[in-house]
N, C-alpha and C positions, 0 to 999 in steps of 0.2 A: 410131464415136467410142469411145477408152479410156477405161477407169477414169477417168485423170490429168485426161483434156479433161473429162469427166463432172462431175467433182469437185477443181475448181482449189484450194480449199480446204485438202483432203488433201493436193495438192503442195506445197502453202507450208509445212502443219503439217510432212510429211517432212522440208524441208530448214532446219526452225528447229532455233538450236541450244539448249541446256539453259541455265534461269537464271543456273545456278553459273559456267558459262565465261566471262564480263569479269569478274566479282570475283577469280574466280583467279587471272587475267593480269594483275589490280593488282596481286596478291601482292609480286612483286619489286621494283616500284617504292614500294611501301609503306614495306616491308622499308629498302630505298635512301634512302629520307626518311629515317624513324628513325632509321640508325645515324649519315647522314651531316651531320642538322640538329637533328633532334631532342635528340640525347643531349647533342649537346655546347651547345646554346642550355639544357639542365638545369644542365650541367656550368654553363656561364657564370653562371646565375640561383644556384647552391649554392655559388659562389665570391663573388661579389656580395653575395649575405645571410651571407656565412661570416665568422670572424673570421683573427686574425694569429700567427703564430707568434713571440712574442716572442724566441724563442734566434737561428731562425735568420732572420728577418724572410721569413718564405713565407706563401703566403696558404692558409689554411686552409679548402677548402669544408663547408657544412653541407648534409647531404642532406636532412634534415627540414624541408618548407617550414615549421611551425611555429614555428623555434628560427632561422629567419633575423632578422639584425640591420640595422639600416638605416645602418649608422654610415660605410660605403664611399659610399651616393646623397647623403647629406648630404654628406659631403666633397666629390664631382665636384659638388653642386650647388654649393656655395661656391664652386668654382672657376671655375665658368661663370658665375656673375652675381652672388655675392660683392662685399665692400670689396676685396679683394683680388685679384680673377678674373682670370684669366690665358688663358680658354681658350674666351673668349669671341674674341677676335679670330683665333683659333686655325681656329675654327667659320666665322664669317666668308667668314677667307681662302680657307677648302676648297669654299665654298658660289659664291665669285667664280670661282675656277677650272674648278670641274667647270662651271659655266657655261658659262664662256666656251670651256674645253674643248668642251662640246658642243655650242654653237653653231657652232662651227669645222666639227666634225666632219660636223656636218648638209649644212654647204658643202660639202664635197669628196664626202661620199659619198652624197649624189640624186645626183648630174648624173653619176656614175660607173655607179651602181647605176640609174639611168634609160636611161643608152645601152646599159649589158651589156642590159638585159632587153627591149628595143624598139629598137634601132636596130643590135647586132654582127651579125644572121645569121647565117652559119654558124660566123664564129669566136666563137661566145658560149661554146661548151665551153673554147675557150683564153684566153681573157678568165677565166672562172672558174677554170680552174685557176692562173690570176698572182694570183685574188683569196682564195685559199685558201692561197697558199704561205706567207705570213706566219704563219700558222698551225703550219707545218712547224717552225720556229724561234723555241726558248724569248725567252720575254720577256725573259729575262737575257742575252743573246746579242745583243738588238737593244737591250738599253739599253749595251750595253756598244760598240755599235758607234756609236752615238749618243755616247758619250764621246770616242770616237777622232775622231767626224768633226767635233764642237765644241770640243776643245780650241786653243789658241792657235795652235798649226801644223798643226791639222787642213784639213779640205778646204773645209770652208764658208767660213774665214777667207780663203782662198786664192781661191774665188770670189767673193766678196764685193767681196775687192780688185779684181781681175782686170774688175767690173763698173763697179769706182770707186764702190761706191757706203758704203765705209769707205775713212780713210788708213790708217789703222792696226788688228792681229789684235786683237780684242774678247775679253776671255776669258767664253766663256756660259757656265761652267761655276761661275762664282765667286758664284752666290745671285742668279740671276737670275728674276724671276718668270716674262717670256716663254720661257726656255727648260722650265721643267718644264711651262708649259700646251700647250707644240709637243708635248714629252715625253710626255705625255695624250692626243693628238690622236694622234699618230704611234704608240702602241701600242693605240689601242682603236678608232680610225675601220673596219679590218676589220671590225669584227664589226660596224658597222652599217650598210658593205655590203652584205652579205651580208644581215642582217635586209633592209635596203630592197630588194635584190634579189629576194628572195624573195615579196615581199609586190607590187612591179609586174607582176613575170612573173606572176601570176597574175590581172592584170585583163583581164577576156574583150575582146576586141578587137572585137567586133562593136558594141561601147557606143563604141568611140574610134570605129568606119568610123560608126555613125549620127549625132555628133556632126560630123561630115563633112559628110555626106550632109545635113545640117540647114545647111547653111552657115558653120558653125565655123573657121577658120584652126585652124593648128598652135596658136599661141599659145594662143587661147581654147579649143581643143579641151583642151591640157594643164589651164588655166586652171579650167574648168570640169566638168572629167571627171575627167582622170587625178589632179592632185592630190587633190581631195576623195575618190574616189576610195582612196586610200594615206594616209590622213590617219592612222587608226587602224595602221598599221605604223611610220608616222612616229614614233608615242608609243611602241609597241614597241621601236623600234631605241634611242629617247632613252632610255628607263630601262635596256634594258641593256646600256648605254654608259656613264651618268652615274652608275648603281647604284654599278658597281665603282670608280669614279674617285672616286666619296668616299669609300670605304673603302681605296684606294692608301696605300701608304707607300713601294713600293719605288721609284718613277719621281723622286720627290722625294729618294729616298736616293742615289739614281744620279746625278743632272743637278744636284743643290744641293746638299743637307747642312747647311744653316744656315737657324740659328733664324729669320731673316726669310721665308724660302718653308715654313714647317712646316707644315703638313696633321694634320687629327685622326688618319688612320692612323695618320702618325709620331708620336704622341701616345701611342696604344695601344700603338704595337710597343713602343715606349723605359718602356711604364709595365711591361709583361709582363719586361723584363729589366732594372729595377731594382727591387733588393731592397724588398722593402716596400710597393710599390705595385702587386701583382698586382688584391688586390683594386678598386682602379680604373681599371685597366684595363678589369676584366669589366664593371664597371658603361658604362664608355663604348662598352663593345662592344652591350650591350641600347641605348643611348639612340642609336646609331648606326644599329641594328635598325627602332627604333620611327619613324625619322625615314625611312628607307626603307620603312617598309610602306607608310606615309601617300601618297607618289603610286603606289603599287603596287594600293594599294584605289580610288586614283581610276580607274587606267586599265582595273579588272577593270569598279568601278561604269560606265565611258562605254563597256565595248565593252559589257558586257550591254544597255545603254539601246540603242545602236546596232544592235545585232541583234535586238533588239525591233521597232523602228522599222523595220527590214529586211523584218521578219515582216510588219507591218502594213501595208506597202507592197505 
């Protein structure tokens, strides 16, 4: 018998590593937060509490949280629920869409992301790579093909016809609500392929054969396994998919443009490039923030509970 066999102890203490090596390896990503969330969520709050520049109507940050002014939140509050508010149906309308947006999305991408990860075999690596190519090609590139293909002598008019299911070319393009929530669906359903792909492919299959084995059909096997199962990816892939889609502006600038499809994005973009109004822009950008932490702490609070419950099991 060796040393090692002797003293299993001593092999384990050999190949532990030093406290310091995960703290270090945060370093970069620390680093990465800060310059790339951090500063500029200050930046936004020292803009917010800042005042205005009278000459040339630019918004003036104050760095010293002491010396900020409230005079920007009162204003976006007025505006939002005010005699006069305007930006209340603004909120609304962003809140109908990314809905329904991602409700859409959810349809299409399980039953996508459920057959690449349990049912393609061996073409699951080329299934993945047709599900990552969107990826390849700027968002501006597919909104703009999406123009071409919805315009009045585009290709959709043309099928449409050809199905009889219009007599005449429909223009989508003219401030239509269904086409900017297609618009939402059609640039962001990737990525919650992919999330959902990622989160099936990894339910151990020995839980789906003894749901089998137990006398389960397909149906109730999915039913009872597999979705519950992915339930927590499910909330995964919805926040971020519907995150970005309330804070969009440019799928609405693409596909409508007018005031009746407006979105809060387009709200902030048009407040950051008219004179005068930077500072509320920054203020709708924190209240935009605060509204997305809100299911972002839910879905941290239900997977810790969930992996509690995991534990205790």
């Amino acid at each position: 018998m060796n040393a090692t066999e002797a003293h299993p102890n001593r092999a384990r203490q050999g190949t532990r590593r030093p406290r310091w090596l995960w703290p270090t390896l945060t370093i970069p990503g620390a680093l990465w937060l800060t310059m790339l969330f951090l500063l500029p969520f200050y930046v936004a709050l020292a803009i917010a509490g800042g005042t205005l520049n009278p000459l040339f109507l630019t918004a003036v940050p104050v760095w010293n949280p002491l010396d900020w002014q409230s005079g920007y939140v009162r204003q976006v509050l007025a505006d939002l629920f005010g005699p006069h508010a305007y930006l209340g149906a603004t909120v609304l309308r962003t809140l109908v869409y990314v809905a329904i947006a991602s409700a859409i999305c959810l349809l299409i991408a399980y039953p996508v992301a459920y057959y690449v990860a349990r049912q393609a075999g061996r073409r699951k690596g080329l299934y993945l790579v047709a599900l990552v190519a969107p990826f390849w090609v700027s968002y501006m590139m597919r909104m703009l093909a999406w123009q071409n293909l919805l315009q009045v002598g585009g290709l959709v008019n043309h099928a449409l016809m050809l199905a009889h299911l219009i007599t005449q070319p429909v223009n989508w393009l003219s401030g239509m609500p269904v086409t900017v929530v297609l618009g939402l669906v059609y640039g962001y359903v990737p990525y919650l392929i992919i999330v959902l792909y990622a989160g099936l492919d990894r339910i151990d299959t020995s839980l789906l054969e003894a749901a089998r084995d137990l006398g389960l059909g397909r149906t109730r096997t999915f039913l009872h396994v597999t979705l519950p199962l992915s339930r927590q990816v499910i909330y995964a892939g919805a926040l971020i998919t519907a995150l970005p889609m309330a804070g969009d502006f440019y799928t609405n600038t693409m596909l409508s443009g007018v005031p009746t499809t407006t979105m809060i994005g387009n709200i902030i973009s048009d407040s950051f490039s008219t004179p005068g109004e930077g500072g509320e822009g920054a203020v709708l950008v924190l209240f935009l923030l605060i509204v997305m932490l809100a299911p972002m702490i839910w879905y941290v609070r239900n997977s810790s509970r969930t992996a509690a419950e995991g534990d205790v099991l």
